[in-house]
Residue, then its C-alpha position, 0 to 999 in steps of 0.5 A: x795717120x789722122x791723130x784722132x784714129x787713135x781709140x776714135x779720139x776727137x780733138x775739140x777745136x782750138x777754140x773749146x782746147x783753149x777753153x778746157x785748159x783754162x778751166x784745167x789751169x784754173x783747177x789745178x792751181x786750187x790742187x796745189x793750194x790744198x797740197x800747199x795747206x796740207x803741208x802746213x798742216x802735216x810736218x811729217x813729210x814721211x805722213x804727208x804722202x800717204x794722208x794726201x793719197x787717201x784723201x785723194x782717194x776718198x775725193x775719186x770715190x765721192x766724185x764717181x771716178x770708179x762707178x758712174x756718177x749718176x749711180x751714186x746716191x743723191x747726198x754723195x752728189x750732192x756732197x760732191x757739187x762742193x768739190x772742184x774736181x767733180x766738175x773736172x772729172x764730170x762736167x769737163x766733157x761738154x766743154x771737150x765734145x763743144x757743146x759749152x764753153x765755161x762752167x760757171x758751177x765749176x768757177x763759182x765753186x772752185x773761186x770759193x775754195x781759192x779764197x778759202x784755201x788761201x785764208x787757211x793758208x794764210x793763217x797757219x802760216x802766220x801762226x807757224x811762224x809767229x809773223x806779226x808784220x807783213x813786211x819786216 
């Protein structure tokens, strides 16, 4: 049975499945460091999870994953072009379908939040734990 009969799903070649998940990974590593900061910042682990899942789901309604994202008005998208997981969940299908290899928007954007997202981190953490030193 061909793998892509399955809901007429084609499978891009290696060459742009390679691509994808690099880009997913990438992605993905900006997730956990946003799950890491909210940690830092809600102790509560009871909390932690219902405030990550309704950032979540505002993240999923600003970023067109329930209406199609050129319904959405202009500033919403606009708002959105500064969230990682727009492009993920948007853009990604050009690199899946072959018609492109890398989002830049998506590195430019999502490099940005790595940097911030650590800094923040950084800090809360240092002052949480009242480090002074960097190495004891």
């Amino acid at each position: 049975m061909n793998p892509g009969s399955i809901y007429n799903l084609r499978l891009p070649s290696i060459e742009y499945l390679c691509y994808f998940f690099i880009q997913l990974f990438y992605c993905a590593i900006v997730l956990l460091i946003f799950g890491l900061l909210l940690s830092l910042i809600v102790s509560d682990i009871k909390a932690l999870m219902p405030v990550g899942m309704t950032i979540m789901f505002i993240l999923f309604m600003v970023i067109g994953v329930f209406v199609q994202y050129s319904s959405l008005p202009k500033i919403i998208r606009t708002i959105s072009s500064y969230i990682p997981v727009k492009y993920l969940a948007n853009d990604f299908y050009y690199i899946w379908i072959g018609q492109a290899k890398w989002n830049m928007p998506f590195f430019k954007c999502n490099t940005i939040w790595l940097i911030f997202l650590c800094l923040i981190c950084y800090i809360i953490y240092r002052r949480k734990n009242n480090v002074t030193k960097i190495f004891n």
